[in-house]
C-alpha positions as CSV (number, residue, x, y, z in Angstrom):
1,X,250.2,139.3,-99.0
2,X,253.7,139.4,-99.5
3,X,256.9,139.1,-97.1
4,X,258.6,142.2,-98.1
5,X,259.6,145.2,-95.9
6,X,258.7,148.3,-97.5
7,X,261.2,150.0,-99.0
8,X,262.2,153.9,-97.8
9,X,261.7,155.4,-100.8
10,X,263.3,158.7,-99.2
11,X,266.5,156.5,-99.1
12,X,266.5,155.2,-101.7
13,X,266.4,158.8,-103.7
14,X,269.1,160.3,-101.4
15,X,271.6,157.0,-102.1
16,X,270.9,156.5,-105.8
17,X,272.6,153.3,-106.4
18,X,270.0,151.4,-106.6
19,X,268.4,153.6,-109.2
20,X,271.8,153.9,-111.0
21,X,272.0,150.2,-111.1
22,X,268.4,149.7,-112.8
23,X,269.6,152.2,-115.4
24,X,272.8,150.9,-116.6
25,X,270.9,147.1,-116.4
26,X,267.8,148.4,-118.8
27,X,270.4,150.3,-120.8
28,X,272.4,147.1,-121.2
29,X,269.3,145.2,-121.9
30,X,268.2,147.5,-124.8
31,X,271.6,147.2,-125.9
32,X,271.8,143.3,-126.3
33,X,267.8,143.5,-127.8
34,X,269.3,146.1,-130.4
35,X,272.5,143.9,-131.3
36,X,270.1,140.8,-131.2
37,X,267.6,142.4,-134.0
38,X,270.0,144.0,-136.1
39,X,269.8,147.2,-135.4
40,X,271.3,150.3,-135.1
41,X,271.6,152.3,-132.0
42,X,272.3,156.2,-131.7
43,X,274.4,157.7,-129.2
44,X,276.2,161.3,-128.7
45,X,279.4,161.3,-130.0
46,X,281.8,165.0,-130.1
47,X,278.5,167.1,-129.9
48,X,276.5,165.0,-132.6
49,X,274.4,162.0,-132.8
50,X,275.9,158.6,-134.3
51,X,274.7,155.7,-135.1
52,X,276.3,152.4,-134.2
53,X,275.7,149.5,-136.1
54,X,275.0,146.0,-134.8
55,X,278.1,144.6,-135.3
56,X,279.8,147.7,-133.5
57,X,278.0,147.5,-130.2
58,X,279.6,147.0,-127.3
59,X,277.8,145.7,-124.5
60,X,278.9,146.1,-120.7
61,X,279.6,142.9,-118.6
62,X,277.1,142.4,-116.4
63,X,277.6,143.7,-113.4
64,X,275.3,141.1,-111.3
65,X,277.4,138.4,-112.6
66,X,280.4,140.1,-111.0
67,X,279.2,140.9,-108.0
68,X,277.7,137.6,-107.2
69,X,274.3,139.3,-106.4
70,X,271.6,141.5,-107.4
């Protein structure tokens, strides 16, 4: 059995930063894994889609590393 308190899921909803956080870290991952592989990711840009190319994506710092936790 494990340690862990359970978590108020309620909470967790109502806040959102913990949910925003495990979005912009699985968006940065699939960024990285895209640049990585060679490929081409599509974003909306001025109403259309565009496609970025490898050597054109920016990745965000990561925001653990910052923060000194996470």
């Amino acid at each position: 059995m494990s340690n862990e308190q359970p978590r108020d899921l309620d909470a967790i909803f109502r806040d959102g930063s913990q949910i925003d956080a495990a979005i912009r870290k699985a968006a940065r991952l699939a960024l990285l894994a895209h640049k990585r592989e060679g490929l081409p990711v599509p974003v909306w840009q001025d109403g259309k889609t565009v496609w970025i190319q490898p050597d054109e994506i920016e990745v965000p710092e990561d925001e653990t590393k910052k923060s000194g936790g996470g």
